[in-house]
C-alpha positions in Angstrom: 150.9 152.6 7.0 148.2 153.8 6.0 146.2 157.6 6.3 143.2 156.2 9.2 146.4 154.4 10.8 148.5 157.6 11.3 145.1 159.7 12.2 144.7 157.1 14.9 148.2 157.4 16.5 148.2 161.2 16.3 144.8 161.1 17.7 146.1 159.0 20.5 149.5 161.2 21.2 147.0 164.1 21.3 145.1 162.6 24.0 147.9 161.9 26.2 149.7 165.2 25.2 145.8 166.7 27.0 146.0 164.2 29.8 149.6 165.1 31.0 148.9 168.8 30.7 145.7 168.5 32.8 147.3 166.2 35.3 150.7 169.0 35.3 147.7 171.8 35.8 146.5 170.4 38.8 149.8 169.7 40.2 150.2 173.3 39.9 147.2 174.2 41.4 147.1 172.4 44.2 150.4 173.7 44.8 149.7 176.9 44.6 146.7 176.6 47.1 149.0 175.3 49.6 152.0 177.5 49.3 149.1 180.2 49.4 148.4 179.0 52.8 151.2 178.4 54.3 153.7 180.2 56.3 157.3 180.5 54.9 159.4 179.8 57.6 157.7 176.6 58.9 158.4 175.3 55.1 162.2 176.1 55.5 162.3 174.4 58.8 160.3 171.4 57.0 162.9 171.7 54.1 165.9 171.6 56.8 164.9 168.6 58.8 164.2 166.5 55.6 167.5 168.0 54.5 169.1 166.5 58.0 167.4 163.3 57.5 168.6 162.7 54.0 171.7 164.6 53.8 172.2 164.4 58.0 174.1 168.2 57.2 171.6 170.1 59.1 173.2 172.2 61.9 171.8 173.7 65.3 171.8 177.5 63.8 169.1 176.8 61.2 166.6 176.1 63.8 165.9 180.3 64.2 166.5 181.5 61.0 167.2 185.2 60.1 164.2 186.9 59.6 162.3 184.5 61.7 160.6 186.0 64.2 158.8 183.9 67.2 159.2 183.8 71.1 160.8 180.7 70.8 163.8 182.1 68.8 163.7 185.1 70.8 164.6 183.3 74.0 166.8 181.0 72.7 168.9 183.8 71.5 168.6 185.7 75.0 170.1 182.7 76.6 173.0 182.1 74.0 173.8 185.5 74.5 173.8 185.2 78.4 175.7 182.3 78.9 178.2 183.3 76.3 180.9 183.2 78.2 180.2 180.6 80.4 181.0 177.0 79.7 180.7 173.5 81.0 176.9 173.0 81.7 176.1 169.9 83.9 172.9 168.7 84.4 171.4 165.7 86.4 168.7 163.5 86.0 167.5 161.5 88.9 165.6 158.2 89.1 164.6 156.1 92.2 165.7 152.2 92.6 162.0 150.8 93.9 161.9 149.4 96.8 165.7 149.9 97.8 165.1 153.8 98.1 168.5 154.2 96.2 168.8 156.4 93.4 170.6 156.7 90.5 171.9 159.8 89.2 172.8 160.4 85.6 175.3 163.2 84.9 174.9 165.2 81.1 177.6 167.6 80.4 177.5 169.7 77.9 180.2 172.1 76.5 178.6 175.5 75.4 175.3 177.4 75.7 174.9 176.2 71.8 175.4 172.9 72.8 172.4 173.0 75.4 170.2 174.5 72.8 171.0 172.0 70.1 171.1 169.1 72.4 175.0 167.7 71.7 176.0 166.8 75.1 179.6 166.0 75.2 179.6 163.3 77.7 177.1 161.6 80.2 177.7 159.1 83.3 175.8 157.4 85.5 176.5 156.3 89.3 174.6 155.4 92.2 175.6 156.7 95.9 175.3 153.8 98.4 175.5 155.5 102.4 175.7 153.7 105.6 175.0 156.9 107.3 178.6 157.7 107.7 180.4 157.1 104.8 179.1 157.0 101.3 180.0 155.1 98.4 180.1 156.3 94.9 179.2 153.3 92.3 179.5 154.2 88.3 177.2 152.4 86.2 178.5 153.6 82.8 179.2 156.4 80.7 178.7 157.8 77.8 181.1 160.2 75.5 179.3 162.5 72.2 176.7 160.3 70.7 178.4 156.9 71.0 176.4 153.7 72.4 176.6 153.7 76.2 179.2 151.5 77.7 178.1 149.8 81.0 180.4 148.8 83.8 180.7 145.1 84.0 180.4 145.4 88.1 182.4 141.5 88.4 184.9 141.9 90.5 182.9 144.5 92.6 184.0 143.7 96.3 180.4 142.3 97.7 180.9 144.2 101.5 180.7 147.5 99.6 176.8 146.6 98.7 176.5 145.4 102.4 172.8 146.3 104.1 172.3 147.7 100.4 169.9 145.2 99.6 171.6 145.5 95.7 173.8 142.7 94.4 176.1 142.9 91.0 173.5 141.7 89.3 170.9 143.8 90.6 173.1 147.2 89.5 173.8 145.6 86.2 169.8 145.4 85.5 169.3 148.6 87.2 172.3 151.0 84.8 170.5 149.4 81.7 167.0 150.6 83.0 167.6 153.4 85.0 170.2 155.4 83.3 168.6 158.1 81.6 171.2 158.6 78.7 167.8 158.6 76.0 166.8 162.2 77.6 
């Protein structure tokens, strides 16, 4: 090789040596102008969720921080510490059959004040109540335990008088669990 040859290649490595360092300064700048403006904690809750959705490790108590100070984590806390002691929280959703006037009524039990906050039910169900004015008939649609897939009853061998003046059929409660049964919320 010869002198101009080497002077060529050195000139070369120089010039990518200034390019990387200029594209590694702006990576730093622009970096520092947005850690500048932001707030702290909203980048740890950032960090966490992409943390759960990589890792899926992130737990309910990392949602409030220490040190973190908002309304939000203020109640939150109030009602952990109220409920403390209490346990077995049930809550119902209700939606409306159309044009039957039925409704169907899904049940979401949850085990502790934490679980309520972080959103882990342990169980949820869903029934319809069918009355004749004098005696009522308690239907169950499916049920769902922790975060498994809902499993729907199959409603076959369903005696047919017990939907009498109903205007449902088997059929009709199979269609309705699978769109009325709120186990999404």
């Amino acid at each position: 090789m010869t002198r101009s040859t080497w002077w060529i290649i050195a000139l070369r490595v120089l010039r990518g040596a200034v390019i990387a360092a200029c594209v590694f300064g702006f990576c730093v700048v622009a970096i520092a102008v947005v850690a500048w403006d932001s707030d702290l904690y909203e980048l740890r809750d950032r960090y966490e969720r992409a943390k759960l959705a990589l890792l899926g490790n992130w737990t309910s108590e990392h949602r409030c921080p220490p040190g973190r100070v908002s309304e939000d984590c203020a109640e939150l806390d109030a009602f952990e510490a109220a409920l403390s002691a209490a346990s077995d929280f049930t809550f119902f959703l209700r939606a409306e059959i159309e044009a039957t006037g039925h409704i169907v009524h899904t049940g979401i039990r949850f085990t502790t004040a934490r679980d309520v906050v972080s959103g882990a039910p342990e169980a949820k169900w869903c029934y319809v109540v069918l009355s004749d004015g004098t005696i009522s008939t308690q239907i169950d649609l499916a049920t769902q335990s922790a975060e498994e897939p809902p499993v729907y009853a199959t409603l076959s061998s369903m005696d047919e008088s017990a939907l009498a003046g109903s205007g449902l059929s088997p059929e009709m409660l199979r269609n309705v669990a699978r769109s009325h049964c709120r186990f999404d919320n």
